[in-house]
N, C-alpha and C positions, 0 to 999 in steps of 0.2 A: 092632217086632221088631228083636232084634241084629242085626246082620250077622254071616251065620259063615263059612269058608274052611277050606278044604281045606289040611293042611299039604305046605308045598314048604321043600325043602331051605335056602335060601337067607335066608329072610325067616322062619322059622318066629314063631309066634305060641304063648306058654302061656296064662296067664289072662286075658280079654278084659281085664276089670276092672285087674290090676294092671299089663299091658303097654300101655295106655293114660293111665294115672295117670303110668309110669314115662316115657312120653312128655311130658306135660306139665311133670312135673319138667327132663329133659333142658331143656327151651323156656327154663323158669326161670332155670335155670342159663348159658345161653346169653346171659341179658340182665343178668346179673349180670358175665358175664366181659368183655363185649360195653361195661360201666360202668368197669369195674377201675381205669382210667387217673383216671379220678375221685374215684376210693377212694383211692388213692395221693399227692392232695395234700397239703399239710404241716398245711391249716388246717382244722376242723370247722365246713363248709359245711353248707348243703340238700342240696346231691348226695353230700359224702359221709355224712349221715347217713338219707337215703334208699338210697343201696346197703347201708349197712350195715342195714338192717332188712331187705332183699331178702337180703341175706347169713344173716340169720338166721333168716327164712322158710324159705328153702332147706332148710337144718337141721330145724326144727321138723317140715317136711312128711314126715318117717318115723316122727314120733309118730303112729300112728292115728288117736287121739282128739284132735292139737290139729291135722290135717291141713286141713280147712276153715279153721280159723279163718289156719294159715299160709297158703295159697293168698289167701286175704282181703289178710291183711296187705301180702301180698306184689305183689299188686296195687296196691290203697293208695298204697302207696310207688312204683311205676309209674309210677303215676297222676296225684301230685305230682311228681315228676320230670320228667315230660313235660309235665307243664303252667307249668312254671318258664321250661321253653325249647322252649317246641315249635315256634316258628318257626323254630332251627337244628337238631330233632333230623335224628336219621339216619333213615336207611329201616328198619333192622333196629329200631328203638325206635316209628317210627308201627307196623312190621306187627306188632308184639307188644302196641302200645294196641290194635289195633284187632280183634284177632284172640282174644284172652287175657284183659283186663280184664273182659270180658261173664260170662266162669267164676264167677264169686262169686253172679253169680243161679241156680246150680243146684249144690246139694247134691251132687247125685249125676250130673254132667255129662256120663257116658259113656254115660249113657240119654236123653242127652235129644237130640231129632232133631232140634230147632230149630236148639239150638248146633253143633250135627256137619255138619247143611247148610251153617250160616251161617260155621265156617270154610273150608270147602268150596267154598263159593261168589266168598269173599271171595279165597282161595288163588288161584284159576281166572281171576276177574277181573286180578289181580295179575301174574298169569306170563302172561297174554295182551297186557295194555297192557304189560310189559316188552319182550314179545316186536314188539308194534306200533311201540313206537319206536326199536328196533333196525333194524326193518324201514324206514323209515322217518329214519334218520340213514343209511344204506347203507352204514358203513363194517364192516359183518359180512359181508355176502355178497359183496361187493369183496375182502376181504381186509386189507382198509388200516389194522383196528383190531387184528390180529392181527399183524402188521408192525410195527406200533406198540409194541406191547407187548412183541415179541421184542427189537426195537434199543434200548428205552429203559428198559425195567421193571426190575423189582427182579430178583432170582439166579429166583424159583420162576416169573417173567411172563416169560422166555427160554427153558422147559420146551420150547419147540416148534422153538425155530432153528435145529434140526438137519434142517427138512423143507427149508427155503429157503437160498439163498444170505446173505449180511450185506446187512440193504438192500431186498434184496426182497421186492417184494410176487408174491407166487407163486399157484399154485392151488391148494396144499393150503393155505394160510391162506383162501382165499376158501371151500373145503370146510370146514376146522374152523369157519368163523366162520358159514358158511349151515347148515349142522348141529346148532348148540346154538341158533338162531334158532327154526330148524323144533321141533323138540324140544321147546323150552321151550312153544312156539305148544299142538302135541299133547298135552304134560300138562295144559294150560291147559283144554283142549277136554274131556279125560279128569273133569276136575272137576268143570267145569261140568254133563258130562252125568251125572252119579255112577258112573260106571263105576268097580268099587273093583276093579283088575285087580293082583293083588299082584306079577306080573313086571316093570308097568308100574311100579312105584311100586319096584322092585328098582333096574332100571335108573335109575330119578333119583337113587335114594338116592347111585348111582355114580358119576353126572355130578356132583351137589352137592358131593360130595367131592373129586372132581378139580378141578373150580371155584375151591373153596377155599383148595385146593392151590395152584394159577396163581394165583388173584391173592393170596393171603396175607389172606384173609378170613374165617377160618373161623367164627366164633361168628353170621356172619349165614347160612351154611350151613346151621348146626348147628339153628338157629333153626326154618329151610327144612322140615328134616328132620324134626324132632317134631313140626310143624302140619302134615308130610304123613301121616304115619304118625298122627295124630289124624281127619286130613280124610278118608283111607280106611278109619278103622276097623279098622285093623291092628294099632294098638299097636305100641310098640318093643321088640322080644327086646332079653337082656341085653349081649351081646355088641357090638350096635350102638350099646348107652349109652355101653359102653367103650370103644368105639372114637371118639365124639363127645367124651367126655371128655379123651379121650389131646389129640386134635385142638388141643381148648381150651387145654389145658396150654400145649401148643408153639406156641401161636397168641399166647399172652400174650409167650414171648421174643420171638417172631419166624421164621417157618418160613423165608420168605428167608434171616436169619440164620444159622440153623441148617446151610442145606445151603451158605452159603457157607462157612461153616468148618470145616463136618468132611466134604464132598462134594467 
């Protein structure tokens, strides 16, 4: 049986079917933009003519009737990609083979429990072992990677040096850095137990974004965000598409960039 939810202000949900779909696409689009720098070589490689068919899946997937077959495609193309280099890929490129390629064995995916646990599951496991070896290198709850980041990082990873002196490692860096540790731990746990709490899954969507923001990483945020909003059965309202979109855009110049020259 579906999952159904009570509408709240903030997260609203319309069609289960199409606020779900509209989430997976977002994911898509995330690993395409997430490529870009590849697509933008001078020669016609493997990788750029793998994103280019990811680029035209994309597309395809608002044709109704060729929607599976793009979703396919677009996988496909993933699929050899990552298999070309998968011993240098990134993170954001394993957690989208391993989370999204399995989609081509169901037709109709947003019914099916198997796949809805199993990114669910995968999610949970993921944001706990991140959370384990934060915990685990201690420079989070010390504060010392948050110091770090203030003295040395780009325009948007200095977002916070207004809490500390220049140089120091303080206590509101040891707060923000034990904060997003704990947290991350909690959704992790949220997952695992299927608890689909949509204030819970509000607030990450907020953290993820601000995340994004500091370190100038959005497209693997973005990523974050439509396998949560898939993992909880929520779907993505429109608004949040456009708001992941806008993200993307400005993620491609440079959001550092950005706020260094017109901030």
């Amino acid at each position: 049986m579906l999952y159904t939810v009570t509408m709240v202000p903030l997260l609203q949900r319309h069609s289960y079917t199409a606020s779900m779909q509209l989430a997976l696409w977002v994911a898509m689009v995330s690993i395409v933009f997430q490529q870009f720098d590849d697509f933008m070589m001078p020669h016609f490689t493997l990788n750029f003519l793998t994103i280019a068919g990811m680029g035209v899946a994309v597309v395809m997937y608002w044709i109704p009737t060729l929607r599976y077959l793009s979703v396919a495609a677009f996988m496909a193309a993933l699929a050899v990609s990552f298999g070309k280099d998968w011993y240098a890929a990134a993170n954001h490129t394993w957690l989208a083979v391993w989370t999204l390629v399995p989609v081509v064995l169901f037709a109709r995916w947003w019914e099916e429990e198997w796949y809805l646990h199993y990114i669910r599951l995968t999610l949970g496991v993921v944001m706990i072992a991140a959370a384990l070896q934060k915990i685990i290198a201690g420079t989070y709850f010390d504060g010392s990677y948050i110091a770090w980041m203030n003295n040395y990082g780009s325009t948007t990873e200095t977002m916070f040096s207004f809490l500390c002196a220049p140089g120091e490692v303080c206590g509101w860096y040891a707060l923000l850095g034990a904060t997003s540790v704990i947290w991350q731990f909690v959704v992790g746990l949220f997952l695992l137990a299927g608890w689909k709490n949509l204030y819970i899954l509000t607030v990450e969507v907020a953290f993820l974004l601000t995340v994004g923001l500091f370190a100038d990483e959005m497209n693997f945020q973005v990523l974050n965000i439509a396998l949560l909003c898939m993992a909880f059965r929520f779907g993505m309202p429109h608004w949040l598409a456009y708001i992941c979109l806008v993200f993307l855009g400005l993620d491609l110049i440079g959001i550092s960039d950005l706020v260094a020259t017109y901030l």
